[in-house]
Gaussian input, Z-matrix of N, CA and C with variables (Angstrom, degrees):
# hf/3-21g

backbone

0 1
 N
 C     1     B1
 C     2     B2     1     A1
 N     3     B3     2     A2     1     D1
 C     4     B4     3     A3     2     D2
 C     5     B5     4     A4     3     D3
 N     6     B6     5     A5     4     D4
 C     7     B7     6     A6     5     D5
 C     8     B8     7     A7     6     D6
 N     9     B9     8     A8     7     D7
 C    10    B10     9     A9     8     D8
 C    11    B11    10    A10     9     D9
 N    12    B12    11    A11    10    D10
 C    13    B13    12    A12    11    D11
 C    14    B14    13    A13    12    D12
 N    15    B15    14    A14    13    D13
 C    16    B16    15    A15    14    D14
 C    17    B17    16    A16    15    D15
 N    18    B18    17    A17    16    D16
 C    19    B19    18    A18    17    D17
 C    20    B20    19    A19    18    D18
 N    21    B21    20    A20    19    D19
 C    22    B22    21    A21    20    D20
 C    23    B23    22    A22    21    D21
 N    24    B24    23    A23    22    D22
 C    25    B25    24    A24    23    D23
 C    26    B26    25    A25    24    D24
 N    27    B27    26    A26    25    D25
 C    28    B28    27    A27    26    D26
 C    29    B29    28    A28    27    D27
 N    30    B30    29    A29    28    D28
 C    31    B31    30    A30    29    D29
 C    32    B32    31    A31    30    D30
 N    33    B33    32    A32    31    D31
 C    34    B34    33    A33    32    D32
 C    35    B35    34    A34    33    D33
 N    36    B36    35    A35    34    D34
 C    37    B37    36    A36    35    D35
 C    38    B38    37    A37    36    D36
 N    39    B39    38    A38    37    D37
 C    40    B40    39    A39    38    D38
 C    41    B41    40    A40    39    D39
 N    42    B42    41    A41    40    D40
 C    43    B43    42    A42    41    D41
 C    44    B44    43    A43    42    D42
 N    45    B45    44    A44    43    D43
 C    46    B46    45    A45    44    D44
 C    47    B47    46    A46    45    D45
 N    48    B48    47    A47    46    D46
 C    49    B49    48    A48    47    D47
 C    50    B50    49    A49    48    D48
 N    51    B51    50    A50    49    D49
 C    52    B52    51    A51    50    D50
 C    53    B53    52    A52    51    D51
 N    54    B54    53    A53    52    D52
 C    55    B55    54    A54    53    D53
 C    56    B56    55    A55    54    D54
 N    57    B57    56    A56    55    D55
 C    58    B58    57    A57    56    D56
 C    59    B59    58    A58    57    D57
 N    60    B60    59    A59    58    D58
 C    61    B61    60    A60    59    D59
 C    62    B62    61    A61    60    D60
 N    63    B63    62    A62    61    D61
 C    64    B64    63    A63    62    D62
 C    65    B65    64    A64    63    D63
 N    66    B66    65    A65    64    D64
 C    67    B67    66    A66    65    D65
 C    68    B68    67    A67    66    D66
 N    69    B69    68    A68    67    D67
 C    70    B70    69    A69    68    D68
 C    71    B71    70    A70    69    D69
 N    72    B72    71    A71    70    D70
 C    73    B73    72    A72    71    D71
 C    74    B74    73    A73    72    D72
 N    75    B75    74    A74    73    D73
 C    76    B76    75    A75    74    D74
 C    77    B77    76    A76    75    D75
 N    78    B78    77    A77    76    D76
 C    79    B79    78    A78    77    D77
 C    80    B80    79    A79    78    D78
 N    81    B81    80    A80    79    D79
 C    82    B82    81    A81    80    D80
 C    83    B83    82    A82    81    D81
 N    84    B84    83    A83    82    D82
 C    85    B85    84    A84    83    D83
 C    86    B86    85    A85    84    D84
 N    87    B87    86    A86    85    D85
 C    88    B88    87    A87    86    D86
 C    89    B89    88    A88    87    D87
 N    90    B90    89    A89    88    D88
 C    91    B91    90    A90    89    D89
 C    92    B92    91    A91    90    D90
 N    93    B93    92    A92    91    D91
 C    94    B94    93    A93    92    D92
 C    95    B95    94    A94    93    D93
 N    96    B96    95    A95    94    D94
 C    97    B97    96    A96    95    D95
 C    98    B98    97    A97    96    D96
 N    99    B99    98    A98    97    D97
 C   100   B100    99    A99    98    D98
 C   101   B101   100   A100    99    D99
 N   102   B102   101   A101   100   D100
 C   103   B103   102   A102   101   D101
 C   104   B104   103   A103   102   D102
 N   105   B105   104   A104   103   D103
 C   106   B106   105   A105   104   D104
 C   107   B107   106   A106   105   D105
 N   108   B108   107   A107   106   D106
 C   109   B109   108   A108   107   D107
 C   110   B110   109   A109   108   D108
 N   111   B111   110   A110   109   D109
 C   112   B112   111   A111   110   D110
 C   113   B113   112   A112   111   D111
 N   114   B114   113   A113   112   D112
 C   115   B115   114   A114   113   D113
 C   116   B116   115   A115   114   D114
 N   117   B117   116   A116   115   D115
 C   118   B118   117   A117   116   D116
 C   119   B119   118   A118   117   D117
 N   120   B120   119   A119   118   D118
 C   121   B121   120   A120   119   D119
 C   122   B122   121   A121   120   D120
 N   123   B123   122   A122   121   D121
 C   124   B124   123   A123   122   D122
 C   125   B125   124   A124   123   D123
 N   126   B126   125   A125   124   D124
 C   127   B127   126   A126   125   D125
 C   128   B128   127   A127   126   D126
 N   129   B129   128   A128   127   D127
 C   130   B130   129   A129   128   D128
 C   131   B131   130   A130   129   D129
 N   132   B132   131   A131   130   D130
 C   133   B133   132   A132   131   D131
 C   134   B134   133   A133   132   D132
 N   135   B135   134   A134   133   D133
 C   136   B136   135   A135   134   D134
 C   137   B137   136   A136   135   D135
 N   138   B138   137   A137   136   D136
 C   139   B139   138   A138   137   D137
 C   140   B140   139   A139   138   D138
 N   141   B141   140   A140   139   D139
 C   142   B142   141   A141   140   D140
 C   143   B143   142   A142   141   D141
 N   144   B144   143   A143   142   D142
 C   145   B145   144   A144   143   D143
 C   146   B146   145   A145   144   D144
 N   147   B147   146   A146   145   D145
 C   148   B148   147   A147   146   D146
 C   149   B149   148   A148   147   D147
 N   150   B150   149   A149   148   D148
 C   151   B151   150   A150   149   D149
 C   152   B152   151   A151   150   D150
 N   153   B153   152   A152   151   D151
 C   154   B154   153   A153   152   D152
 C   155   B155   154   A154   153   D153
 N   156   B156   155   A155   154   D154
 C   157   B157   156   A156   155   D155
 C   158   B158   157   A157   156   D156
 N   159   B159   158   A158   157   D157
 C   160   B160   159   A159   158   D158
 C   161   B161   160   A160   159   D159
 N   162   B162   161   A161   160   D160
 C   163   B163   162   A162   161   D161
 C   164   B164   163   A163   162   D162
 N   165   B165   164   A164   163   D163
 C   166   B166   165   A165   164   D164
 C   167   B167   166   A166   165   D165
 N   168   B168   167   A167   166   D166
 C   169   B169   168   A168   167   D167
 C   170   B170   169   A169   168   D168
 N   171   B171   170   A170   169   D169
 C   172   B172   171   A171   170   D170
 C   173   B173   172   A172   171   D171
 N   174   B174   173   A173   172   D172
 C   175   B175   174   A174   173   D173
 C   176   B176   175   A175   174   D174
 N   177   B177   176   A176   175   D175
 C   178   B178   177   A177   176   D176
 C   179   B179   178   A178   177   D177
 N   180   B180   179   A179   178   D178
 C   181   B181   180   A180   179   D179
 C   182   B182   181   A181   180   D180
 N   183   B183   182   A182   181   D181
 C   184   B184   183   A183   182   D182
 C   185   B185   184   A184   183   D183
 N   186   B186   185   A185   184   D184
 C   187   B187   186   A186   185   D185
 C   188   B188   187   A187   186   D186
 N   189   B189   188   A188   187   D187
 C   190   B190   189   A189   188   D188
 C   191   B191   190   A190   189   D189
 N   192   B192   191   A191   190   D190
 C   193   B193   192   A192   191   D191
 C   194   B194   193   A193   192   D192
 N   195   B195   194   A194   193   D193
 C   196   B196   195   A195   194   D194
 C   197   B197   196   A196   195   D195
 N   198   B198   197   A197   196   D196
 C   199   B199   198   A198   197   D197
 C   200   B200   199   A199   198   D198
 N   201   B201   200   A200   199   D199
 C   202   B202   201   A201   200   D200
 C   203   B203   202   A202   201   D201
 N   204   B204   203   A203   202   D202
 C   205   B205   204   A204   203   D203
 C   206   B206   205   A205   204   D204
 N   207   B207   206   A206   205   D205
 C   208   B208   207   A207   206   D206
 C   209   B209   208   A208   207   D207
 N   210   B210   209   A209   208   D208
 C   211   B211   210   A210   209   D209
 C   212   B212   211   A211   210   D210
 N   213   B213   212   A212   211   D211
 C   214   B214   213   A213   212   D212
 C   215   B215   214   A214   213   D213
 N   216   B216   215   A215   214   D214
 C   217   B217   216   A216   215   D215
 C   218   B218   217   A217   216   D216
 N   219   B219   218   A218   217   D217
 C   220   B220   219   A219   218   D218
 C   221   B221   220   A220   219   D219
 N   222   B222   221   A221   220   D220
 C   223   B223   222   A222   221   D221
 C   224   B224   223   A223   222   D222
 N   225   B225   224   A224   223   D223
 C   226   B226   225   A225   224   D224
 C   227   B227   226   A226   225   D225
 N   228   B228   227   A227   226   D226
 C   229   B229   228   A228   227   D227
 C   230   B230   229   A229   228   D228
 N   231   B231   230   A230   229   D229
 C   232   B232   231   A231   230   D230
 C   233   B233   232   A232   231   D231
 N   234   B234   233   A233   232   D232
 C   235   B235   234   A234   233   D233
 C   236   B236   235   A235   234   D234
 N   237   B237   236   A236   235   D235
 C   238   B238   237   A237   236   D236
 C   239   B239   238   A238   237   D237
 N   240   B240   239   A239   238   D238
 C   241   B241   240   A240   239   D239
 C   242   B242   241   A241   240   D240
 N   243   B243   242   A242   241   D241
 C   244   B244   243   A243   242   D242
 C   245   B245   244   A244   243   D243
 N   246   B246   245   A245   244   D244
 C   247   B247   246   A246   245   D245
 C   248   B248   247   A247   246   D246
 N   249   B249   248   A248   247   D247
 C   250   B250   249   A249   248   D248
 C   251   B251   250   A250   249   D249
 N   252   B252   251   A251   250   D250
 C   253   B253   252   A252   251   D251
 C   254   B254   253   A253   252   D252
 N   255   B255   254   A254   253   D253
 C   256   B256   255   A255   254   D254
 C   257   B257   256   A256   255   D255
 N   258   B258   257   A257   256   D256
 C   259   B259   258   A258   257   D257
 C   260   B260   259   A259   258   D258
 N   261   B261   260   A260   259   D259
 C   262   B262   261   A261   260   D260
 C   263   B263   262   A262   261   D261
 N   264   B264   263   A263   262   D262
 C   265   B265   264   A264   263   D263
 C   266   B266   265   A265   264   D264
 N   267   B267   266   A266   265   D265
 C   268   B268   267   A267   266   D266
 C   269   B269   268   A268   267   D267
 N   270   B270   269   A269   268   D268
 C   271   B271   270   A270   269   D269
 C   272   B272   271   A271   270   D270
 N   273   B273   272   A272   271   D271
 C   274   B274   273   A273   272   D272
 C   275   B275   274   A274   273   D273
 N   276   B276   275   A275   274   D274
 C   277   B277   276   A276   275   D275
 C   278   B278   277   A277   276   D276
 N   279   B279   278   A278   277   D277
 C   280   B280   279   A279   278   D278
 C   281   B281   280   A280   279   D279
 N   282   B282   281   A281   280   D280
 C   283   B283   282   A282   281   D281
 C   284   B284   283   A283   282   D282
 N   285   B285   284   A284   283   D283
 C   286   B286   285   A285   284   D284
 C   287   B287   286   A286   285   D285
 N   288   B288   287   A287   286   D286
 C   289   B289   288   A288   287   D287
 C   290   B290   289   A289   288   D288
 N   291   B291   290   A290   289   D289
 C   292   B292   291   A291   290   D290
 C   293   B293   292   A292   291   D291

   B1=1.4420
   B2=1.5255
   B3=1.2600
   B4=1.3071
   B5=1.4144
   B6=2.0322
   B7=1.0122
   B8=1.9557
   B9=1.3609
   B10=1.7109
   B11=1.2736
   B12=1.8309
   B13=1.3933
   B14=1.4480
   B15=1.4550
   B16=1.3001
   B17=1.8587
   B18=1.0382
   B19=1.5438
   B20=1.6798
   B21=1.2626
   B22=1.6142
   B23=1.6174
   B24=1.0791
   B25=1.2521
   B26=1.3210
   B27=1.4505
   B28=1.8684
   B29=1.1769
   B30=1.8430
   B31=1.5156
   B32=1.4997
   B33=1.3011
   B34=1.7328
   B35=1.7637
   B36=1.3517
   B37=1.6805
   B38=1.1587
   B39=1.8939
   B40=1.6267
   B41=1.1838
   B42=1.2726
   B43=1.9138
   B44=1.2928
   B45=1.1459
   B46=1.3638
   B47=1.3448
   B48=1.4449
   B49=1.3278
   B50=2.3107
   B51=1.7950
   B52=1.4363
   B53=1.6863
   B54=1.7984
   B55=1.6881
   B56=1.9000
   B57=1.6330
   B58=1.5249
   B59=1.6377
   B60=1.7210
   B61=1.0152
   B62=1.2126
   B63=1.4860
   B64=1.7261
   B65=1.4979
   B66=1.4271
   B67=0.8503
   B68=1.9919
   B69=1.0216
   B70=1.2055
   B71=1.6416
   B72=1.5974
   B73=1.3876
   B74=1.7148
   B75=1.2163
   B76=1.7327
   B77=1.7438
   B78=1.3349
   B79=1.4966
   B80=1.6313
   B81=1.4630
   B82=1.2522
   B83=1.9385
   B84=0.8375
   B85=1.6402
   B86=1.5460
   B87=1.6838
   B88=1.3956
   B89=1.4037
   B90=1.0432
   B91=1.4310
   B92=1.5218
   B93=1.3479
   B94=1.5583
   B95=1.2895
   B96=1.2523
   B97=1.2911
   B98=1.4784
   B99=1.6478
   B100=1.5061
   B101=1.4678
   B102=1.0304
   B103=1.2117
   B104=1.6038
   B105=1.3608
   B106=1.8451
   B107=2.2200
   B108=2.1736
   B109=0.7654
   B110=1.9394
   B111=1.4278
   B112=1.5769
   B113=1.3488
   B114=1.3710
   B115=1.4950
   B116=1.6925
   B117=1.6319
   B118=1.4250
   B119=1.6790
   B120=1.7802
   B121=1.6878
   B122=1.7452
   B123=1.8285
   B124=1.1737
   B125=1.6978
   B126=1.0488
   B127=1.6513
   B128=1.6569
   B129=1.3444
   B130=1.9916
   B131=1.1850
   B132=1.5892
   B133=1.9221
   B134=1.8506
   B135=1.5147
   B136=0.9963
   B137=1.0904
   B138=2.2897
   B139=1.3115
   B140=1.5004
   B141=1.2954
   B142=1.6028
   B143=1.9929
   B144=1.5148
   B145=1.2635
   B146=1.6066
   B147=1.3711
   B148=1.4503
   B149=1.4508
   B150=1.5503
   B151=1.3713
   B152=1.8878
   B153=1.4524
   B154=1.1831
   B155=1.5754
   B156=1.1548
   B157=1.4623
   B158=1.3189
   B159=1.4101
   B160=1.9940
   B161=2.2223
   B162=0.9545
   B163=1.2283
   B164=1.6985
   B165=2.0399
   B166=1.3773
   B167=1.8738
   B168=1.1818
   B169=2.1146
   B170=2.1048
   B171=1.4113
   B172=1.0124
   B173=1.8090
   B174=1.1795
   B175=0.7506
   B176=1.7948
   B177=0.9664
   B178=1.7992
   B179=1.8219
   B180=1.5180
   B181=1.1515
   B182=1.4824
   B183=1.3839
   B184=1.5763
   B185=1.7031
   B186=0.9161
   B187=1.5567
   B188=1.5468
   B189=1.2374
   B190=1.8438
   B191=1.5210
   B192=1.3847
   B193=1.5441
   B194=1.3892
   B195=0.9769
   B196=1.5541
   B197=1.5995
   B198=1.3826
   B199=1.1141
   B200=1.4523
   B201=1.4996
   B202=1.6379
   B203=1.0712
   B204=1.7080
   B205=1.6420
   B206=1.7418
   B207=1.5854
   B208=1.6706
   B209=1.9252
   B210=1.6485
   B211=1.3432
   B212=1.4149
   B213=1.0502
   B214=1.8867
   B215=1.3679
   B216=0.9505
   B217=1.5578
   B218=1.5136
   B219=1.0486
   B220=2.0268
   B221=1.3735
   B222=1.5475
   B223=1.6234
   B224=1.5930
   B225=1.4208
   B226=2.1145
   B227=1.7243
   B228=1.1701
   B229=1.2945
   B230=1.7203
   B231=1.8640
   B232=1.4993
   B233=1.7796
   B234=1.6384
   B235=1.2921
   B236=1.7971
   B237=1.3169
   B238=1.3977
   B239=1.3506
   B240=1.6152
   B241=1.7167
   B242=1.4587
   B243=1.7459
   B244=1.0584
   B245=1.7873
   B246=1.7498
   B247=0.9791
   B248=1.9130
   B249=1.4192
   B250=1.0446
   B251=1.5410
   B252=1.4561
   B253=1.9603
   B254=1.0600
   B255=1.1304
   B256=1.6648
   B257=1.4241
   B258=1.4339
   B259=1.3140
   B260=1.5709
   B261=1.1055
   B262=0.8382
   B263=1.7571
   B264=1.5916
   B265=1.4001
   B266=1.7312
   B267=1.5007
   B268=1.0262
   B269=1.6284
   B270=1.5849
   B271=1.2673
   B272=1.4586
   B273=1.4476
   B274=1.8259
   B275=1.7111
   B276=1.4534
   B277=1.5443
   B278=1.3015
   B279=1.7954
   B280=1.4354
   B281=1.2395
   B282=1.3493
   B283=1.7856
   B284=1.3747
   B285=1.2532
   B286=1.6306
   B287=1.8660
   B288=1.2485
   B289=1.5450
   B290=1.2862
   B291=1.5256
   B292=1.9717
   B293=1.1060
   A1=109.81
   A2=119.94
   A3=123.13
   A4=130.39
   A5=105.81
   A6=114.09
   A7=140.60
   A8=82.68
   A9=91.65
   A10=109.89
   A11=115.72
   A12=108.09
   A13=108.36
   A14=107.02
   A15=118.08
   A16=110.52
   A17=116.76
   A18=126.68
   A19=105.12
   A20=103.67
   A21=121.14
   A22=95.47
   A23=124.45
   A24=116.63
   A25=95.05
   A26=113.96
   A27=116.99
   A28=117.00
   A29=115.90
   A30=110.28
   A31=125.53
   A32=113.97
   A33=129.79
   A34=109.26
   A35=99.87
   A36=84.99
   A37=136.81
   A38=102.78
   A39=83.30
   A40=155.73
   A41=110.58
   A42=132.81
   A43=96.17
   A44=148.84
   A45=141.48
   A46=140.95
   A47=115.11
   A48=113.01
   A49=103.82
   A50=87.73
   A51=83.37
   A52=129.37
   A53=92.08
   A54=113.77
   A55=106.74
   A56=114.58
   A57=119.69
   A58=88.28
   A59=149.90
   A60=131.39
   A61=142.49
   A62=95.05
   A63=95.67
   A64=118.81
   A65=130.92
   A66=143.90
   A67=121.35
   A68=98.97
   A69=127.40
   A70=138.53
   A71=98.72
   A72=142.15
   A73=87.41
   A74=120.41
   A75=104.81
   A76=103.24
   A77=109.05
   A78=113.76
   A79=120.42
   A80=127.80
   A81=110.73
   A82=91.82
   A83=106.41
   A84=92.91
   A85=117.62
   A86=127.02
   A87=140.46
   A88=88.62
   A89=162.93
   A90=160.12
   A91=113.84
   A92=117.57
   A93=117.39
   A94=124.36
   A95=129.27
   A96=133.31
   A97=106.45
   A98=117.30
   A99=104.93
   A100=131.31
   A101=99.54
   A102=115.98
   A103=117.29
   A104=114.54
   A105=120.58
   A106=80.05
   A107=98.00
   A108=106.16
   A109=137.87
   A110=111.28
   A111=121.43
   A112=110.25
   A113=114.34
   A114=126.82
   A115=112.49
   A116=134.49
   A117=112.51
   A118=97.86
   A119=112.64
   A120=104.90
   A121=87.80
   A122=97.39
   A123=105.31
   A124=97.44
   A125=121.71
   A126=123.65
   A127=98.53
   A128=93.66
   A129=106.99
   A130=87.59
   A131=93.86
   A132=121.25
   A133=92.42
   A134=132.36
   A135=104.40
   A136=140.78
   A137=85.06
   A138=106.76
   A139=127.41
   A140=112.35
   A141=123.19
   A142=94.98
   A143=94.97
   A144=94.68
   A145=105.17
   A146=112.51
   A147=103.54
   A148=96.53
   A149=113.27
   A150=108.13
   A151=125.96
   A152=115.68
   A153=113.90
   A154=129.80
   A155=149.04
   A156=159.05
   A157=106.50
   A158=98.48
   A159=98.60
   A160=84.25
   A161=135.79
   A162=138.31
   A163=92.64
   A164=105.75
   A165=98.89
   A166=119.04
   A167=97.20
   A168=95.01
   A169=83.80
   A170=116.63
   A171=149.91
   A172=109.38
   A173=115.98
   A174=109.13
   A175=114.08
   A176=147.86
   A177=120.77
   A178=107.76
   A179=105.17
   A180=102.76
   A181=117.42
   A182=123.27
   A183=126.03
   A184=87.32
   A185=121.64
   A186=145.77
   A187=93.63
   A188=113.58
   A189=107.84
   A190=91.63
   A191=128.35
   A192=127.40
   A193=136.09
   A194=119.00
   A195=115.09
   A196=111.76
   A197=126.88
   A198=123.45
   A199=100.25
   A200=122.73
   A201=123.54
   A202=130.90
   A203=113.60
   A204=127.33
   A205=97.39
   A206=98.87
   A207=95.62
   A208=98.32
   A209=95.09
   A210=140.34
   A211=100.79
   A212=127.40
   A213=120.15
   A214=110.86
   A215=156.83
   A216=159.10
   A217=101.31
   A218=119.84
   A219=133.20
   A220=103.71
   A221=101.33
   A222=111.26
   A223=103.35
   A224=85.23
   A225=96.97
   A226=99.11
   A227=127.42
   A228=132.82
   A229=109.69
   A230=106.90
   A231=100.80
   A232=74.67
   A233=96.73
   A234=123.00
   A235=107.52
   A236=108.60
   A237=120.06
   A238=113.93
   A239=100.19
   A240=96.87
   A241=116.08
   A242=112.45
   A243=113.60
   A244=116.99
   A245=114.31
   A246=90.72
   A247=87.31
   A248=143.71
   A249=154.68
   A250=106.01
   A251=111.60
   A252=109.23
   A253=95.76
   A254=116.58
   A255=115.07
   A256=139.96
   A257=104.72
   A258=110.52
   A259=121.99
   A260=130.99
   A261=113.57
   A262=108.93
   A263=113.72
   A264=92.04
   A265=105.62
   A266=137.32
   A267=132.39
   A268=72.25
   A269=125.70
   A270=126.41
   A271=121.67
   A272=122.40
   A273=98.51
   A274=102.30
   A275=93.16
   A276=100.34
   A277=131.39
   A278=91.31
   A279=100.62
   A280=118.21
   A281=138.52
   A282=141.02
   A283=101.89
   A284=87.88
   A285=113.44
   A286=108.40
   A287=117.75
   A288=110.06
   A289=123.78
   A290=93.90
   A291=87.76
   A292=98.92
   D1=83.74
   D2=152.58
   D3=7.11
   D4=-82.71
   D5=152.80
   D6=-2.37
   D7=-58.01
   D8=-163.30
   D9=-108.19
   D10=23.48
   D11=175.50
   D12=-87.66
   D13=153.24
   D14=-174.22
   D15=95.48
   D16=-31.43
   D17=-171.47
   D18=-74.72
   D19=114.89
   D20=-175.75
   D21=-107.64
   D22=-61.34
   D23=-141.00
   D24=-114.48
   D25=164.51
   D26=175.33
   D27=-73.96
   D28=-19.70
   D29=166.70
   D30=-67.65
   D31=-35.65
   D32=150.08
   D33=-35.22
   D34=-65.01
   D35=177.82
   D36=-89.87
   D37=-7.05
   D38=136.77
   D39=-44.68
   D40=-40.61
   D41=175.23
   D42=-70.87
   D43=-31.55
   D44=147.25
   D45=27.83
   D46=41.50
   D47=-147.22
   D48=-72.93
   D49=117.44
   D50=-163.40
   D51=-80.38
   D52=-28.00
   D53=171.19
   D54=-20.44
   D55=-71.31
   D56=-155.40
   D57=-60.77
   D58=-60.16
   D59=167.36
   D60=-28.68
   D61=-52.05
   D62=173.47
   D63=-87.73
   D64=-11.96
   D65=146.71
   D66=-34.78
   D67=-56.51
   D68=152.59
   D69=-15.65
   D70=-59.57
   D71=-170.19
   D72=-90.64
   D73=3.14
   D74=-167.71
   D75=-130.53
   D76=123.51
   D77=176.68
   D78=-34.77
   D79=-176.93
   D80=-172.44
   D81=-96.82
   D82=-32.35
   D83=178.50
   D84=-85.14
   D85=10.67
   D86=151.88
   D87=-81.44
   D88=-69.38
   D89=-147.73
   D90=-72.58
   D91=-45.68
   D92=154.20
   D93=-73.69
   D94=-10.34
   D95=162.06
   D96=-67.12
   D97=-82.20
   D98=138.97
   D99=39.89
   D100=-105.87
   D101=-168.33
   D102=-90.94
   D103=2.16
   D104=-173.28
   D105=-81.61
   D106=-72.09
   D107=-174.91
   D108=-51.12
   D109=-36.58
   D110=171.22
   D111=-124.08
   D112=67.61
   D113=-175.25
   D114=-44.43
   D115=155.38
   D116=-179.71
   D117=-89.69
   D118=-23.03
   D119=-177.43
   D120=-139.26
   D121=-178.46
   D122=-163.44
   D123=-131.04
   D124=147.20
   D125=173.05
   D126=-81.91
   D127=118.52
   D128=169.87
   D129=-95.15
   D130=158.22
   D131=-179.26
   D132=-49.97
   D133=-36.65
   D134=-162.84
   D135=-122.77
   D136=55.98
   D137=-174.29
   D138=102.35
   D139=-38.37
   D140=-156.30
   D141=-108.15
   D142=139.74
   D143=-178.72
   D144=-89.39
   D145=174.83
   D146=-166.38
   D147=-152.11
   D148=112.36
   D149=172.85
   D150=-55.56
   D151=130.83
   D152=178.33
   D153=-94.95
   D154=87.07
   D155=175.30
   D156=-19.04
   D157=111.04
   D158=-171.88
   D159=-105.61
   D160=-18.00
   D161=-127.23
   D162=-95.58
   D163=-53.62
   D164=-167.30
   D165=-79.53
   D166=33.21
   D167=153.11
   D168=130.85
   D169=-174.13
   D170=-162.81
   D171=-55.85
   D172=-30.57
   D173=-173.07
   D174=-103.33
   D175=139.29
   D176=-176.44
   D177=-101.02
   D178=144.90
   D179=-168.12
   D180=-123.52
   D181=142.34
   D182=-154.79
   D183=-105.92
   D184=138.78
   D185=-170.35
   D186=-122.37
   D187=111.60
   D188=-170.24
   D189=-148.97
   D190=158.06
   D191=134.39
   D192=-61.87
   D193=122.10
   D194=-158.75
   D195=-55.84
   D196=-9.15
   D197=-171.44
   D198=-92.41
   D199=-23.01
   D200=163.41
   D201=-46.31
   D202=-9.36
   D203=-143.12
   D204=-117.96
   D205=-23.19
   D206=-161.76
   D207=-77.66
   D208=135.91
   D209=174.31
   D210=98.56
   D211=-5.41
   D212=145.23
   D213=10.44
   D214=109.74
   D215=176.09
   D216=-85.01
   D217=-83.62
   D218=178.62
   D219=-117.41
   D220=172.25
   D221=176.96
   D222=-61.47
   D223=153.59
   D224=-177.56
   D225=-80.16
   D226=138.25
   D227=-177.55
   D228=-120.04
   D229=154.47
   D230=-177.36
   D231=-143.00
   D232=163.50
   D233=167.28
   D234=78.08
   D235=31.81
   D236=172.22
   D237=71.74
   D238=37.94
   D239=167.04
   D240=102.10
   D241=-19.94
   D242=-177.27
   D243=-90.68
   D244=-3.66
   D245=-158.90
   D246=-130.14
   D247=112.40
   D248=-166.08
   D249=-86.06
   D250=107.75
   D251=171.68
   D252=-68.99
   D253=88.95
   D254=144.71
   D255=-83.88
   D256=7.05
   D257=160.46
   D258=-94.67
   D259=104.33
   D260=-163.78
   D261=-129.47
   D262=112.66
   D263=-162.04
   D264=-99.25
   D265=165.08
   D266=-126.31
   D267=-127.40
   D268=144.09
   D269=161.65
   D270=-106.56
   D271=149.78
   D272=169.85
   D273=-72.36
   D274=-162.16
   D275=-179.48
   D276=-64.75
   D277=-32.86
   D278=175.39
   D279=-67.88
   D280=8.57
   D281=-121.42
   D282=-1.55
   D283=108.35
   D284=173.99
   D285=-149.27
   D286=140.59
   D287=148.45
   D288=-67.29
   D289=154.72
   D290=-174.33
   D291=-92.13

Protein backbone atom coordinates (compact mmCIF):
# COMPACT_ATOMS: atom_id res chain seq x y z
CA UNK A 1 0.00 0.00 0.00
CA UNK A 2 1.63 2.95 -1.27
CA UNK A 3 -0.50 5.12 0.66
CA UNK A 4 0.78 4.26 4.12
CA UNK A 5 4.46 4.24 3.44
CA UNK A 6 6.39 6.08 5.79
CA UNK A 7 3.45 6.01 8.54
CA UNK A 8 4.81 4.66 11.95
CA UNK A 9 2.72 6.00 14.34
CA UNK A 10 -1.27 6.53 14.68
CA UNK A 11 -0.58 10.25 14.89
CA UNK A 12 0.88 9.94 11.19
CA UNK A 13 -2.32 8.29 10.22
CA UNK A 14 -4.22 10.54 11.52
CA UNK A 15 -3.03 13.29 9.02
CA UNK A 16 -3.91 10.71 6.62
CA UNK A 17 -5.26 12.37 3.91
CA UNK A 18 -7.76 9.49 2.70
CA UNK A 19 -9.75 11.05 -0.53
CA UNK A 20 -6.39 10.23 -3.19
CA UNK A 21 -6.73 6.37 -1.79
CA UNK A 22 -10.11 5.91 -1.94
CA UNK A 23 -10.37 7.79 -4.85
CA UNK A 24 -8.28 5.31 -6.21
CA UNK A 25 -10.42 2.23 -5.41
CA UNK A 26 -12.98 4.00 -7.97
CA UNK A 27 -13.18 3.37 -11.84
CA UNK A 28 -12.46 6.29 -14.16
CA UNK A 29 -16.12 6.97 -14.87
CA UNK A 30 -16.90 6.51 -10.74
CA UNK A 31 -14.37 9.38 -10.48
CA UNK A 32 -16.14 11.66 -13.02
CA UNK A 33 -19.27 10.87 -11.64
CA UNK A 34 -17.57 11.96 -8.47
CA UNK A 35 -16.68 14.88 -9.05
CA UNK A 36 -19.62 16.27 -11.78
CA UNK A 37 -22.01 15.29 -8.76
CA UNK A 38 -19.88 16.34 -5.16
CA UNK A 39 -17.52 18.74 -6.74
CA UNK A 40 -14.23 19.53 -4.25
CA UNK A 41 -14.69 23.61 -5.44
CA UNK A 42 -17.18 25.65 -7.23
CA UNK A 43 -16.66 28.38 -10.12
CA UNK A 44 -17.85 31.95 -8.51
CA UNK A 45 -19.18 34.61 -11.00
CA UNK A 46 -15.66 35.94 -10.53
CA UNK A 47 -13.91 33.38 -12.09
CA UNK A 48 -12.05 31.81 -9.14
CA UNK A 49 -12.85 28.36 -8.03
CA UNK A 50 -13.60 27.99 -4.42
CA UNK A 51 -13.14 24.99 -2.38
CA UNK A 52 -16.46 23.71 -0.75
CA UNK A 53 -16.53 22.12 3.02
CA UNK A 54 -18.24 18.75 2.77
CA UNK A 55 -16.83 17.92 6.51
CA UNK A 56 -18.73 20.61 8.82
CA UNK A 57 -22.41 18.63 8.86
CA UNK A 58 -25.09 17.96 5.96
CA UNK A 59 -25.10 20.68 4.25
CA UNK A 60 -21.53 21.82 2.30
CA UNK A 61 -20.36 25.25 2.72
CA UNK A 62 -18.53 27.76 0.25
CA UNK A 63 -16.29 30.15 2.31
CA UNK A 64 -15.92 33.00 -0.44
CA UNK A 65 -15.49 36.93 -0.24
CA UNK A 66 -18.53 38.49 -0.80
CA UNK A 67 -17.24 40.50 -3.61
CA UNK A 68 -16.58 36.92 -5.48
CA UNK A 69 -20.36 36.43 -5.34
CA UNK A 70 -21.49 39.68 -7.18
CA UNK A 71 -23.73 38.80 -10.35
CA UNK A 72 -24.68 35.44 -8.64
CA UNK A 73 -27.91 34.72 -10.55
CA UNK A 74 -29.47 31.69 -8.02
CA UNK A 75 -28.03 29.59 -5.30
CA UNK A 76 -24.86 27.50 -6.55
CA UNK A 77 -26.06 23.82 -6.60
CA UNK A 78 -24.09 20.25 -6.35
CA UNK A 79 -25.34 16.71 -7.00
CA UNK A 80 -27.30 17.63 -10.23
CA UNK A 81 -29.50 20.26 -8.99
CA UNK A 82 -30.71 18.45 -6.15
CA UNK A 83 -28.60 19.77 -3.57
CA UNK A 84 -28.57 23.94 -2.99
CA UNK A 85 -25.21 25.51 -0.96
CA UNK A 86 -26.99 27.38 1.08
CA UNK A 87 -24.57 27.91 3.44
CA UNK A 88 -22.74 30.24 2.41
CA UNK A 89 -20.22 31.96 4.65
CA UNK A 90 -19.15 35.55 3.63
CA UNK A 91 -15.21 36.29 3.85
CA UNK A 92 -13.47 39.77 4.39
CA UNK A 93 -10.99 40.67 1.79
CA UNK A 94 -8.30 39.30 3.40
CA UNK A 95 -10.28 35.78 3.47
CA UNK A 96 -10.75 35.84 6.85
CA UNK A 97 -13.92 35.17 9.18
CA UNK A 98 -15.30 38.06 10.81
Amino acid sequence: MPWLKGIRTREQLATLDLLPPLRSRLSWERQRLLNELAPASLLVPSGNRVTLDYASGDIPILAVKLQEMFGLADTPEIAGGRIKVSSISCLRPASRFR
